[in-house]
N, C-alpha and C positions, 0 to 999 in steps of 0.2 A: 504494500500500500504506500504511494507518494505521501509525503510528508505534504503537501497543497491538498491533496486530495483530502486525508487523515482531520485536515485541519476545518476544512469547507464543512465534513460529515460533526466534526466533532461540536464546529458555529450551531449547526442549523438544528442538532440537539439537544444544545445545551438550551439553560432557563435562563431568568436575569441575574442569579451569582454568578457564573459562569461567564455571561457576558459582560459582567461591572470590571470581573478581573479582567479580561483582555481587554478594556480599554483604560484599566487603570493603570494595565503597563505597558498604553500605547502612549499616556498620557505622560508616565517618568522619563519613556524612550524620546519624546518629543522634547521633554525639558530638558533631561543629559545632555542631549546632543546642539541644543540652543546652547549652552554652556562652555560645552567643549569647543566647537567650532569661532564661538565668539571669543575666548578668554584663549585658545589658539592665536588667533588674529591679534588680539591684545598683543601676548605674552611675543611675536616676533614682532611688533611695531616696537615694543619695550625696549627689546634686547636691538635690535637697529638702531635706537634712540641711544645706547648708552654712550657712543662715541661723542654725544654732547658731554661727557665730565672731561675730557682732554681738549675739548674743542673750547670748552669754559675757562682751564686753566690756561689756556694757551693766548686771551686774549688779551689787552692792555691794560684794558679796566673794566670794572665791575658793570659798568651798563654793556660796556662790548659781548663781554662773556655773556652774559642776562640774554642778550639777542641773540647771541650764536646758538646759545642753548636752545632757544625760541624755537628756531626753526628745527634744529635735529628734534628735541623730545618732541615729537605728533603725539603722545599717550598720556605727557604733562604730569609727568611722573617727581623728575628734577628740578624743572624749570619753576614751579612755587616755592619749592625747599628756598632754590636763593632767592626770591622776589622777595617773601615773608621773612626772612632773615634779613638780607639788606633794609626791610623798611622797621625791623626790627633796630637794628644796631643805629639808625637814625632819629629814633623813637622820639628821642631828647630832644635832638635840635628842633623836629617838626612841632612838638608839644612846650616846649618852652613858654614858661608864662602857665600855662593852662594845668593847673591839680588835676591829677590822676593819677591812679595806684601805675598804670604805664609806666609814666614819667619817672615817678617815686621809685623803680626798680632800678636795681644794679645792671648795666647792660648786658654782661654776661650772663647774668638768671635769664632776663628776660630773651636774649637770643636761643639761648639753651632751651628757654619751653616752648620758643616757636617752632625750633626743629623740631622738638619731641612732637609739637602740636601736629607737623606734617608729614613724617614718620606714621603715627597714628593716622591720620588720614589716609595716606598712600596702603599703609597695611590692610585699612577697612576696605579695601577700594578690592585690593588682590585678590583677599578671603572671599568676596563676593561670589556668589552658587556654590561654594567649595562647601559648605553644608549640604545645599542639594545632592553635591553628588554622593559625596559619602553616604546619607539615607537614602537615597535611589540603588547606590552598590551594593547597601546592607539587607534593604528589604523586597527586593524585585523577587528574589531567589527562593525567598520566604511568599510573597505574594502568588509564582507562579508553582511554588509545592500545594499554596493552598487548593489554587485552582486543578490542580492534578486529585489530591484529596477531595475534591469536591467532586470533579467526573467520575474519578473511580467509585466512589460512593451511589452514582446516582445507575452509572453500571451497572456494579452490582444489586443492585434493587429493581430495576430492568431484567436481568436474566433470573432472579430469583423470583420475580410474577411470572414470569413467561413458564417456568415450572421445567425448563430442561438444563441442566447444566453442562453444557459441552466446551473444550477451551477454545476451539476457534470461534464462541460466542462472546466469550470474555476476553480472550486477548486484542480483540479490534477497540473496542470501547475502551481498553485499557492505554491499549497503544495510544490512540488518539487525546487521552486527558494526558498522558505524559508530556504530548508537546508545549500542555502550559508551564511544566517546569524549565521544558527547554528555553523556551519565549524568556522567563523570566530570569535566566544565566546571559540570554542575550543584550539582556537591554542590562547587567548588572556588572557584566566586565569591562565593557567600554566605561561606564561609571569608576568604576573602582583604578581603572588604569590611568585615565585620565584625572583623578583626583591624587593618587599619586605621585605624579608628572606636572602637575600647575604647586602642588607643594611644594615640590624641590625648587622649580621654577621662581617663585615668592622667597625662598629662602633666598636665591642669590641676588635678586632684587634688592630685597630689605636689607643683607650684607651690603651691596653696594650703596645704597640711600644710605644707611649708616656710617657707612666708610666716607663718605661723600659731606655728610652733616658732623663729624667730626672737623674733616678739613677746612672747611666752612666759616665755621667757629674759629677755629686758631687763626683763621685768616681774619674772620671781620671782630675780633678781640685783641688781638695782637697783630696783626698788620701781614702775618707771615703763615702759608701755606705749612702743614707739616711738612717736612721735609724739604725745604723750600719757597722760592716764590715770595717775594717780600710785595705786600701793598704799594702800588704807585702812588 
């Protein structure tokens, strides 16, 4: 028996539990793959973009670098880290005259929590569906053993009214609930792989934004990139 075939016979006899499961993991299979494909598309616009932190250190001054950055980050990943920071570290001059706890801050506190503040931003940004996928990996596999438990059961209740028990009665209807397990490893490994693969992904990300808001710092504190690089 075609697994098309299997599947068509198993549709058109199943009831509405039966059918809520296969559209509730047609329903995770649609959103996984929204996710993956979109946060794909991110995650190499990102890593394309990173060549704006050399393209930043490398320009005369801080609005130069600000623009160079501009145009490489397309995903605006970097490119707020130093905007929010520079308009940090000027905080003073801007707000001068005017009381406010801003003003009132030590420049260094207050640059240090505007990176942390965009850090945390960019992090929230990454994790984004990365819960979906994970509870789509966790529970698809669980959703389409249900639906396997569910035909089998209505199977067997079918060949036990019918009053004969023979196996090629039972293993058709059997065969056929099993492909809700299958359906449901389907739509749960591309989940699970790809949540995987945008982790690691995020990880080296946020290492570099950190790496990056470190340098930053010493620069717009001290005048002087780590490791180099003195403020004009």
């Amino acid at each position: 028996m075609e697994p098309n075939v299997g599947f068509a016979h198993y549709w058109a006899q199943g009831d509405a539990v039966s059918h809520s499961v296969a559209y509730l993991l047609l329903i995770m299979s649609i959103a996984s793959w929204y996710y993956i494909l979109s946060k794909a598309w991110a995650a190499w616009r990102i890593r394309r973009g990173s060549n704006a932190l050399e393209q930043f250190w490398q320009a005369p001054t801080l609005a130069d670098a600000t623009g160079a950055m501009q145009r490489l980050d397309s995903e605006q990943i970097y490119t707020p880290m130093a905007e929010r920071a520079a308009e940090a570290a000027d905080i003073g001059t801007r707000q001068q005259g005017t009381p406010s706890l801003n003003a009132a801050t030590d420049q260094g506190e207050l640059i240090t929590r505007t990176l942390r503040r965009e850090i945390n931003r960019v992090s929230a940004r990454l994790e984004r569906g990365l819960t979906l996928l994970a509870s789509v990996g966790s529970t698809a596999p669980f959703v389409g053993l249900f639906g396997t438990v569910w035909g089998i059961y209505h199977a067997l209740v079918a060949v036990s009214a019918s009053g004969t028990v023979q196996i090629d009665k039972v293993a058709g209807p059997v065969g056929e609930a099993l492909i809700m397990t299958a359906l449901g490893l389907l739509v749960a490994i591309p989940a699970v792989l790809a949540y995987n693969a945008f982790t690691r992904i995020n990880r080296v990300v946020l290492a570099e934004l950190d790496g990056f808001a470190h340098d930053l710092h010493a620069y717009l504190t001290t005048g002087e990139r780590v490791g180099g690089m003195r403020k004009p």
